[in-house]
mmCIF file as Biopython writes it, N, C-alpha, C and O atoms, coordinates in Angstrom:
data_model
#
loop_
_atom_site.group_PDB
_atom_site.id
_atom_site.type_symbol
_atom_site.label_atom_id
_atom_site.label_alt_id
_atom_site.label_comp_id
_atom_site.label_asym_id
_atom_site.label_entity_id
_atom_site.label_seq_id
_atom_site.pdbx_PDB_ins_code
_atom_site.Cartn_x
_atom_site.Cartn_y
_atom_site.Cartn_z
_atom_site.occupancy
_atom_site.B_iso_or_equiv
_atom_site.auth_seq_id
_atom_site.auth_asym_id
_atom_site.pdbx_PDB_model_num
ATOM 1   N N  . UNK A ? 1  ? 107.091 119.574 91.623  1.0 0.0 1  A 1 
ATOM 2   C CA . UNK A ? 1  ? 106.412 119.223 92.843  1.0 0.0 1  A 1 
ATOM 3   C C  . UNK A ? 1  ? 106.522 117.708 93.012  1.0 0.0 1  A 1 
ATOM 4   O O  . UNK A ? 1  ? 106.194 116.941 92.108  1.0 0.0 1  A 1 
ATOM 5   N N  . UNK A ? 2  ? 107.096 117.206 94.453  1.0 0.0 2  A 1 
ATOM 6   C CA . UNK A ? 2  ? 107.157 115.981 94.576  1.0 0.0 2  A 1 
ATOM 7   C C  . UNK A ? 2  ? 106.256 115.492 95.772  1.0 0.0 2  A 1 
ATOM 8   O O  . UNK A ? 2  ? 106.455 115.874 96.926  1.0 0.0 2  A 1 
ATOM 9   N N  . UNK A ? 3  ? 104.946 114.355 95.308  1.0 0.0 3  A 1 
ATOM 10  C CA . UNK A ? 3  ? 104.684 114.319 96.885  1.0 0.0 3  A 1 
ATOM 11  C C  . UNK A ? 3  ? 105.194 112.928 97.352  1.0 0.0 3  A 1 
ATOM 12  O O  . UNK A ? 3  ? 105.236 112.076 96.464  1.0 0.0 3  A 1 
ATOM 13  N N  . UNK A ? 4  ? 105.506 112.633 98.336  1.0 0.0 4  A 1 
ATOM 14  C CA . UNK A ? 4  ? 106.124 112.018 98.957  1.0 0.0 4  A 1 
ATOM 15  C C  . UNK A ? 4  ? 105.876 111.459 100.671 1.0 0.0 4  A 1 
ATOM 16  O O  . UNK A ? 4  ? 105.497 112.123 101.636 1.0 0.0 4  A 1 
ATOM 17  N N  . UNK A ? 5  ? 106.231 110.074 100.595 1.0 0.0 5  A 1 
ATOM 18  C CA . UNK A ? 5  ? 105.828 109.738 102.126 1.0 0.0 5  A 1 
ATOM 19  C C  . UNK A ? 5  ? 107.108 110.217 103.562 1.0 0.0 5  A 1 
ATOM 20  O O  . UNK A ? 5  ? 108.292 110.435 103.305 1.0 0.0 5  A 1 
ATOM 21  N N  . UNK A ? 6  ? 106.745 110.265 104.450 1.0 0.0 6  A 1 
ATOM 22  C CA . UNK A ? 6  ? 107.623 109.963 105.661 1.0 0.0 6  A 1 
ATOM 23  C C  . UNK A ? 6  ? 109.047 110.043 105.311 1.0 0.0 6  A 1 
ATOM 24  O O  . UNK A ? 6  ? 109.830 110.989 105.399 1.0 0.0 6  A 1 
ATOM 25  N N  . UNK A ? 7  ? 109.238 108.602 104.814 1.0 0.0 7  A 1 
ATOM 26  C CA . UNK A ? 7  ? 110.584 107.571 104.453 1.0 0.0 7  A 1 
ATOM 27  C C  . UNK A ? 7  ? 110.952 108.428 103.748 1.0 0.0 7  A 1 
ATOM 28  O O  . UNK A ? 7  ? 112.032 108.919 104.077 1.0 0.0 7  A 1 
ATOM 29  N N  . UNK A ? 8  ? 110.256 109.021 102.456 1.0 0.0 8  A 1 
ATOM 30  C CA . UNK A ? 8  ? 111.193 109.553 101.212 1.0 0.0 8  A 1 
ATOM 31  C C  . UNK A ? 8  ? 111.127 111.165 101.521 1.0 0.0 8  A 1 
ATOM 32  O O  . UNK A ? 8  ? 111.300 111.886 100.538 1.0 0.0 8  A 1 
ATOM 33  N N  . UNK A ? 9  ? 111.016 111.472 102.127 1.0 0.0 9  A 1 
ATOM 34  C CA . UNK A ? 9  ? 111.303 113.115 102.542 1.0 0.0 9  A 1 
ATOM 35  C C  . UNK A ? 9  ? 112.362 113.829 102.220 1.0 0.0 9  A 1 
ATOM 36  O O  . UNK A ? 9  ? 112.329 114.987 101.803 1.0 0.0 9  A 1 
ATOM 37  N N  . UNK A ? 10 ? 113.399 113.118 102.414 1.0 0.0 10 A 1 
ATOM 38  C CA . UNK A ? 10 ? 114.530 113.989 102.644 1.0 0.0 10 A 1 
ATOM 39  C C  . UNK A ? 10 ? 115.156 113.543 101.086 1.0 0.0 10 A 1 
ATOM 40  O O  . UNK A ? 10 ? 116.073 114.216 100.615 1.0 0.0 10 A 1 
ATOM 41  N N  . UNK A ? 11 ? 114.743 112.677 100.529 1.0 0.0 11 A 1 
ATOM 42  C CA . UNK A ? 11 ? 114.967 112.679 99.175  1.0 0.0 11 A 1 
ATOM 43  C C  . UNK A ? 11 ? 114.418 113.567 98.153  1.0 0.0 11 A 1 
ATOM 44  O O  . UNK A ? 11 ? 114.887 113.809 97.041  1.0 0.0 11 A 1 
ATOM 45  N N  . UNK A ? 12 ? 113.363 114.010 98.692  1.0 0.0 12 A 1 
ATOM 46  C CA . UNK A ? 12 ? 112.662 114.644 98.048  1.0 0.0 12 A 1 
ATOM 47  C C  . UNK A ? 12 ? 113.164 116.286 97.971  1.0 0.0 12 A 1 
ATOM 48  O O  . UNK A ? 12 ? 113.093 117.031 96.993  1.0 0.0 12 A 1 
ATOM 49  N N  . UNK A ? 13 ? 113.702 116.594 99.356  1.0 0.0 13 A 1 
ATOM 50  C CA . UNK A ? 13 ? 114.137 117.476 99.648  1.0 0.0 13 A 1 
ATOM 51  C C  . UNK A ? 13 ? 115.148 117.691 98.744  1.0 0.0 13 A 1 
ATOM 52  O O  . UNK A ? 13 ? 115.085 118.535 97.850  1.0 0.0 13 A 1 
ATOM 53  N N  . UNK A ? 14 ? 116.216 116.848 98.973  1.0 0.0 14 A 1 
ATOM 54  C CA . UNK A ? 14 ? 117.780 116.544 98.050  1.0 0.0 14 A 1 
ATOM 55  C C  . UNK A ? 14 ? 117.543 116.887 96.297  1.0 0.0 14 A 1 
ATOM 56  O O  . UNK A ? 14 ? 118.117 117.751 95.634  1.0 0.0 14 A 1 
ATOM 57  N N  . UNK A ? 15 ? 116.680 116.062 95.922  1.0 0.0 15 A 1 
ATOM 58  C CA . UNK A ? 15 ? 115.937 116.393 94.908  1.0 0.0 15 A 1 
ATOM 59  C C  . UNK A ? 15 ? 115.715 117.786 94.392  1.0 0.0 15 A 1 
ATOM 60  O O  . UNK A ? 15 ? 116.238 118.246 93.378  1.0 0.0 15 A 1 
ATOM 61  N N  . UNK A ? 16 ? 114.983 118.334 95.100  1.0 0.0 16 A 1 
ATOM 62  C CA . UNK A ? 16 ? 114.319 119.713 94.577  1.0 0.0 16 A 1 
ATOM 63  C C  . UNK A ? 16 ? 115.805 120.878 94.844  1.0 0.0 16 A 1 
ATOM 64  O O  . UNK A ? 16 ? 116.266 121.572 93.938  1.0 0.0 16 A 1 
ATOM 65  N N  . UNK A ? 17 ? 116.268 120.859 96.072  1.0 0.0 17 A 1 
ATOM 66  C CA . UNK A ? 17 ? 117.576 121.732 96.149  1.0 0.0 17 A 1 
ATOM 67  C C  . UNK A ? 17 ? 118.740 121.292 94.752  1.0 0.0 17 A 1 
ATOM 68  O O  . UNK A ? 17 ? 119.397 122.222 94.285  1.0 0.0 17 A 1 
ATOM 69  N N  . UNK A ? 18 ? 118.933 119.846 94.148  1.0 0.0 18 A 1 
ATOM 70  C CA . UNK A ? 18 ? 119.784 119.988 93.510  1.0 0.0 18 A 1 
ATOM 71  C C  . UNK A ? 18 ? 119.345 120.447 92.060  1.0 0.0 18 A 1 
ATOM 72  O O  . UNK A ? 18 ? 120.169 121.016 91.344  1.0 0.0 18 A 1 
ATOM 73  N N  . UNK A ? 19 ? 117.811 120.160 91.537  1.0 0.0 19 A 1 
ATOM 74  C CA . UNK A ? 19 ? 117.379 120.549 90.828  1.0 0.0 19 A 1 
ATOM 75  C C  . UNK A ? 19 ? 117.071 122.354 90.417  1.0 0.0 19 A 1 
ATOM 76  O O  . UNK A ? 19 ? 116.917 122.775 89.270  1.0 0.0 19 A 1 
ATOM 77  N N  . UNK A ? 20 ? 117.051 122.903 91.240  1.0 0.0 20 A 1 
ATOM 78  C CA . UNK A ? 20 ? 116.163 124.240 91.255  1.0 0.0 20 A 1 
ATOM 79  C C  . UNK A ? 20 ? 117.068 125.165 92.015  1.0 0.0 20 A 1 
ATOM 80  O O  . UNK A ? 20 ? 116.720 126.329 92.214  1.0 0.0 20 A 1 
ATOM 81  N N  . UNK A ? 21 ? 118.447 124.604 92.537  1.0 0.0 21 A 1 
ATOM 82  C CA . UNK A ? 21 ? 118.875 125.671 93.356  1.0 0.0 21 A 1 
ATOM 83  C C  . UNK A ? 21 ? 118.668 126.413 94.396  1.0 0.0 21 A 1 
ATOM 84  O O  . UNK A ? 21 ? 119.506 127.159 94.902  1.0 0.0 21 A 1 
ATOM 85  N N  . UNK A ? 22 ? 116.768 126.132 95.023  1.0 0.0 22 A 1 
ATOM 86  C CA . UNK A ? 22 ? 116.561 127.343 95.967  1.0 0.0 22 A 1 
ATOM 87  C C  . UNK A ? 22 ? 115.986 126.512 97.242  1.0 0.0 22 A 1 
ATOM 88  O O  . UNK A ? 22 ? 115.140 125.664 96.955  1.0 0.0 22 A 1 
ATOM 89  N N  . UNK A ? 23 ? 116.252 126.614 98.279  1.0 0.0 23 A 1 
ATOM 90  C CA . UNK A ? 23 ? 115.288 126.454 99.596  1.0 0.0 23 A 1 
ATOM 91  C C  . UNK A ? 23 ? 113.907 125.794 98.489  1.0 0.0 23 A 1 
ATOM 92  O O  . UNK A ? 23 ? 113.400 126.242 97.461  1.0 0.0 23 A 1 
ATOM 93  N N  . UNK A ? 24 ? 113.661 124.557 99.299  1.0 0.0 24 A 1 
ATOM 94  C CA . UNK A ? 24 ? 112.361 123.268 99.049  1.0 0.0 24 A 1 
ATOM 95  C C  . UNK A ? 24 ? 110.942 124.338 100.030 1.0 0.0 24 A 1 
ATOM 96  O O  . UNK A ? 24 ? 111.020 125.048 101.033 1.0 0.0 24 A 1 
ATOM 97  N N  . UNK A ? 25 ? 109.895 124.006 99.212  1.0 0.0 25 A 1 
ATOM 98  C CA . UNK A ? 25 ? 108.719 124.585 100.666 1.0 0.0 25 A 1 
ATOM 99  C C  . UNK A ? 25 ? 108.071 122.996 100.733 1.0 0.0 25 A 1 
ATOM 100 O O  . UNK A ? 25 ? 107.996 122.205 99.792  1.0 0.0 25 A 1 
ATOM 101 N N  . UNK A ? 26 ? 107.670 122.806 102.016 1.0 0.0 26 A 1 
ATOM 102 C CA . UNK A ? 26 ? 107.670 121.691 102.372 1.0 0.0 26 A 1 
ATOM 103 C C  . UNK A ? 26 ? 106.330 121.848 102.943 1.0 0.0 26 A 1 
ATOM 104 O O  . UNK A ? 26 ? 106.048 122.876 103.558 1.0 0.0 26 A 1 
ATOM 105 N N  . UNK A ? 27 ? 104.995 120.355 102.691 1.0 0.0 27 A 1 
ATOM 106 C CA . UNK A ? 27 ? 103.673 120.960 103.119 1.0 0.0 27 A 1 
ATOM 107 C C  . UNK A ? 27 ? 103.239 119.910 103.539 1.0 0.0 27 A 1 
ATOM 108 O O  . UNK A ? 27 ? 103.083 119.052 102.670 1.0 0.0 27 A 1 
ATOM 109 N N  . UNK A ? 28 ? 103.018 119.680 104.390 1.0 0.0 28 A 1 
ATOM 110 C CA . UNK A ? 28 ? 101.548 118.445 105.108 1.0 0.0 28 A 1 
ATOM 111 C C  . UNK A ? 28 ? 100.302 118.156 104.146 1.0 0.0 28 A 1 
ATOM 112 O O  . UNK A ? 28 ? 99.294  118.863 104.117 1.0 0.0 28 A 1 
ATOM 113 N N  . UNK A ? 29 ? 100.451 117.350 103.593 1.0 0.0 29 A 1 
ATOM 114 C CA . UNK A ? 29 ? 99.093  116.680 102.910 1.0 0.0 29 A 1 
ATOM 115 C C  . UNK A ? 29 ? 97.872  116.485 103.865 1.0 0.0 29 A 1 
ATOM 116 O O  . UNK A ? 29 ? 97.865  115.551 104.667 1.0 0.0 29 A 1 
ATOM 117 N N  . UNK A ? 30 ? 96.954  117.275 103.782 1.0 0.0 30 A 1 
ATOM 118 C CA . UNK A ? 30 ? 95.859  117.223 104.907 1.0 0.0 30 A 1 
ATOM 119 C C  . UNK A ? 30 ? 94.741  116.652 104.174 1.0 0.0 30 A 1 
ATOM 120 O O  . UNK A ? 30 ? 93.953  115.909 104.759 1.0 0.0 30 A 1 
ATOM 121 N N  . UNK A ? 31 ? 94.654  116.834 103.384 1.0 0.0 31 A 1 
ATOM 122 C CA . UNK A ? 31 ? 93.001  116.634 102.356 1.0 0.0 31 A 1 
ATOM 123 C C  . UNK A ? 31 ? 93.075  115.436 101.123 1.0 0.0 31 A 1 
ATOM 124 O O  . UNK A ? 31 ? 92.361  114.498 100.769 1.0 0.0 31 A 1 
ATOM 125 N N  . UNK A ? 32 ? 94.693  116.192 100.582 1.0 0.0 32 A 1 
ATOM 126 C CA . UNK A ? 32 ? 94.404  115.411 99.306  1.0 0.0 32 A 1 
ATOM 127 C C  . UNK A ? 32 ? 95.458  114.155 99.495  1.0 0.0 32 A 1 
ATOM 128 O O  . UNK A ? 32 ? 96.550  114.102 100.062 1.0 0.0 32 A 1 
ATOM 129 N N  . UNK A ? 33 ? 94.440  112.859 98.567  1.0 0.0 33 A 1 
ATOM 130 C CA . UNK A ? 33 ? 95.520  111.810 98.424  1.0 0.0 33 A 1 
ATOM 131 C C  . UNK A ? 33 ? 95.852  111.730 97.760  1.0 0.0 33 A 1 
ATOM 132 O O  . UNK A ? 33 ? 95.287  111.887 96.678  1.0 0.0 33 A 1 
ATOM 133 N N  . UNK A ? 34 ? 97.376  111.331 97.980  1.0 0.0 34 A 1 
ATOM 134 C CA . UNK A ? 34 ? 98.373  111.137 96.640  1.0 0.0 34 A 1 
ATOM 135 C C  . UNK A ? 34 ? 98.927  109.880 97.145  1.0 0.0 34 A 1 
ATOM 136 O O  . UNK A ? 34 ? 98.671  109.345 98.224  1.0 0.0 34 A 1 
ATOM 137 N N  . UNK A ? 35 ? 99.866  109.405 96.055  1.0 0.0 35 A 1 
ATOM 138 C CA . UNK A ? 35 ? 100.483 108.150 96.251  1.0 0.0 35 A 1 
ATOM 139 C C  . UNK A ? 35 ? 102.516 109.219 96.244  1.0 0.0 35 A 1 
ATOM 140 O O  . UNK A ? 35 ? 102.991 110.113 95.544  1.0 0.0 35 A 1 
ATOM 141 N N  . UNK A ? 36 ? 102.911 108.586 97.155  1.0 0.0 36 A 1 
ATOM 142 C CA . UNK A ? 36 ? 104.742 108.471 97.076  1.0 0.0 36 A 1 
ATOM 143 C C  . UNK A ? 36 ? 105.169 108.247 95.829  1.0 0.0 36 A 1 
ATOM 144 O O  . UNK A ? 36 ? 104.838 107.219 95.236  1.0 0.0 36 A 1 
ATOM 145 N N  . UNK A ? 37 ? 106.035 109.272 95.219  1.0 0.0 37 A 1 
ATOM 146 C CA . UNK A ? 37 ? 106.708 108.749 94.287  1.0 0.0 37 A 1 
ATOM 147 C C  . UNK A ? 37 ? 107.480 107.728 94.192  1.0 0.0 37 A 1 
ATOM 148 O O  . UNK A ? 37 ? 107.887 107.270 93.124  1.0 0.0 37 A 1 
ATOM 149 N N  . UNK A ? 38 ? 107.657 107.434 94.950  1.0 0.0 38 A 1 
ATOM 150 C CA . UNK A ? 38 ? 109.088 106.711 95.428  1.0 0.0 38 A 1 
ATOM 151 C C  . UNK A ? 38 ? 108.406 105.016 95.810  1.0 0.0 38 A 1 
ATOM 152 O O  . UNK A ? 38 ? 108.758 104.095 95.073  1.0 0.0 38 A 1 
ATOM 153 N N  . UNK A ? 39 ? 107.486 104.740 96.930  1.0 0.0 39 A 1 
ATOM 154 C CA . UNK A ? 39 ? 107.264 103.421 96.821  1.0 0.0 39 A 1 
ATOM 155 C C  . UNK A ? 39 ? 106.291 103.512 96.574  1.0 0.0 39 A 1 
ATOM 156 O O  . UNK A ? 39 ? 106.008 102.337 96.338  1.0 0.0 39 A 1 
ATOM 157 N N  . UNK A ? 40 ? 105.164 104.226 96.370  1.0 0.0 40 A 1 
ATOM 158 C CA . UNK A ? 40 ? 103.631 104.335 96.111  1.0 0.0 40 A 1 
ATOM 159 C C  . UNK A ? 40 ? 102.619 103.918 97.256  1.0 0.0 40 A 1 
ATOM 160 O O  . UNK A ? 40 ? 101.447 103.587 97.074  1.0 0.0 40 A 1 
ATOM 161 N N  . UNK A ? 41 ? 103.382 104.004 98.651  1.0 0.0 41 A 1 
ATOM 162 C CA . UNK A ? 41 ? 102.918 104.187 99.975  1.0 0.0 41 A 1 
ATOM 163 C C  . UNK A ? 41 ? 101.941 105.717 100.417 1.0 0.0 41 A 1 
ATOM 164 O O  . UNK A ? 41 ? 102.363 106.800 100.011 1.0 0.0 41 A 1 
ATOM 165 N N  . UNK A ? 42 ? 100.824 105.660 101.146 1.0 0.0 42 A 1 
ATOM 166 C CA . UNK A ? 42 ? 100.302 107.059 100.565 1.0 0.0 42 A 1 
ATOM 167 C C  . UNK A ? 42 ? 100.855 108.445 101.318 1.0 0.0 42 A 1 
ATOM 168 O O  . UNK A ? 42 ? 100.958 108.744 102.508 1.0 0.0 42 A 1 
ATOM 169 N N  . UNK A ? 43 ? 101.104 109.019 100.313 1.0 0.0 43 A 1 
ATOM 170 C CA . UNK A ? 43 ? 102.377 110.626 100.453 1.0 0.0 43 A 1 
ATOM 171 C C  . UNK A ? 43 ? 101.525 111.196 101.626 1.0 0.0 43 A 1 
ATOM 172 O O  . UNK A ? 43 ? 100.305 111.102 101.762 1.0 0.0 43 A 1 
ATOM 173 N N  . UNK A ? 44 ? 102.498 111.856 102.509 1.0 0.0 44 A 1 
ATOM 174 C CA . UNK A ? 44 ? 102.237 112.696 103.513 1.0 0.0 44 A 1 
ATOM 175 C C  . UNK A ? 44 ? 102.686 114.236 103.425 1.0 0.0 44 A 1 
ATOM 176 O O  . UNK A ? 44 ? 102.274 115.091 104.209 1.0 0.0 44 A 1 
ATOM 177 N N  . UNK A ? 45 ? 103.750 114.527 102.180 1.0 0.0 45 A 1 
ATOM 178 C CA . UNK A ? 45 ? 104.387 115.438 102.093 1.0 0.0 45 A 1 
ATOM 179 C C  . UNK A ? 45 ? 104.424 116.346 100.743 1.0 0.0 45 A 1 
ATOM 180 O O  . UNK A ? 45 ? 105.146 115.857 99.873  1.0 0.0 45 A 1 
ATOM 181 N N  . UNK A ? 46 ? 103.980 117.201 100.501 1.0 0.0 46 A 1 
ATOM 182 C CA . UNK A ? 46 ? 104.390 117.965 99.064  1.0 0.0 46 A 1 
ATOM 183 C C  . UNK A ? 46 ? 105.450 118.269 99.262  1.0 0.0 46 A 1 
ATOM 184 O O  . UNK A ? 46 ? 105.669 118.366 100.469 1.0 0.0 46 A 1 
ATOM 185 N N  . UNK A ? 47 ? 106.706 118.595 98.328  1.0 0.0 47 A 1 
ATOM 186 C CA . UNK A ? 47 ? 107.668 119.166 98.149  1.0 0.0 47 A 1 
ATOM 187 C C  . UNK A ? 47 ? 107.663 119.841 97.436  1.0 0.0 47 A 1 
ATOM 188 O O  . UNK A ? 47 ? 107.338 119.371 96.346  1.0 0.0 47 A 1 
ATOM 189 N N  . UNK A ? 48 ? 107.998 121.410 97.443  1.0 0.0 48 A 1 
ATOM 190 C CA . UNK A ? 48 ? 108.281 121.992 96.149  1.0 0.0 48 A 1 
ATOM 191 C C  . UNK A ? 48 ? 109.057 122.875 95.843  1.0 0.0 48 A 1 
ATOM 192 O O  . UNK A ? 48 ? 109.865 123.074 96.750  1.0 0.0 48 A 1 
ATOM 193 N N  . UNK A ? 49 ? 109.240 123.703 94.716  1.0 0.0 49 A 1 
ATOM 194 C CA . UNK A ? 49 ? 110.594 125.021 94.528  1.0 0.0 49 A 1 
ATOM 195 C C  . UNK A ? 49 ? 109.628 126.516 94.473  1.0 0.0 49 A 1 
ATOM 196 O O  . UNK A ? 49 ? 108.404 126.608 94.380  1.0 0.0 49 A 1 
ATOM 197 N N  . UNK A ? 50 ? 110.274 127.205 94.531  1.0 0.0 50 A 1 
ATOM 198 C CA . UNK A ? 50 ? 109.434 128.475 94.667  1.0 0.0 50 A 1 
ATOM 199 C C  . UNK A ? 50 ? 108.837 128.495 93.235  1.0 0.0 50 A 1 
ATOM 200 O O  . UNK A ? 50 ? 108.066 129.394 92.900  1.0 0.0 50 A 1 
#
């Protein structure tokens, strides 16, 4: 599971497909805060594999 801002989305995406092989599920952070992996800007996005 990657969460991730805006900017890093589609990395995240790239990420999980080359890792795991399958379609990413992709989720709107509504409640919880997290920080971006990537610049530590605050994540808008979960990424994940089935």
């Amino acid at each position: 599971m990657i969460y991730c801002c805006k900017e890093h989305t589609e990395l995240a995406l790239d990420i999980i497909v080359d890792e795991y092989e399958t379609a990413p599920i992709i989720e709107k952070l509504e409640v919880e805060k997290k920080s971006c992996e990537y610049c530590q800007n605050e994540a808008e996005y979960k990424v994940a594999h089935e």
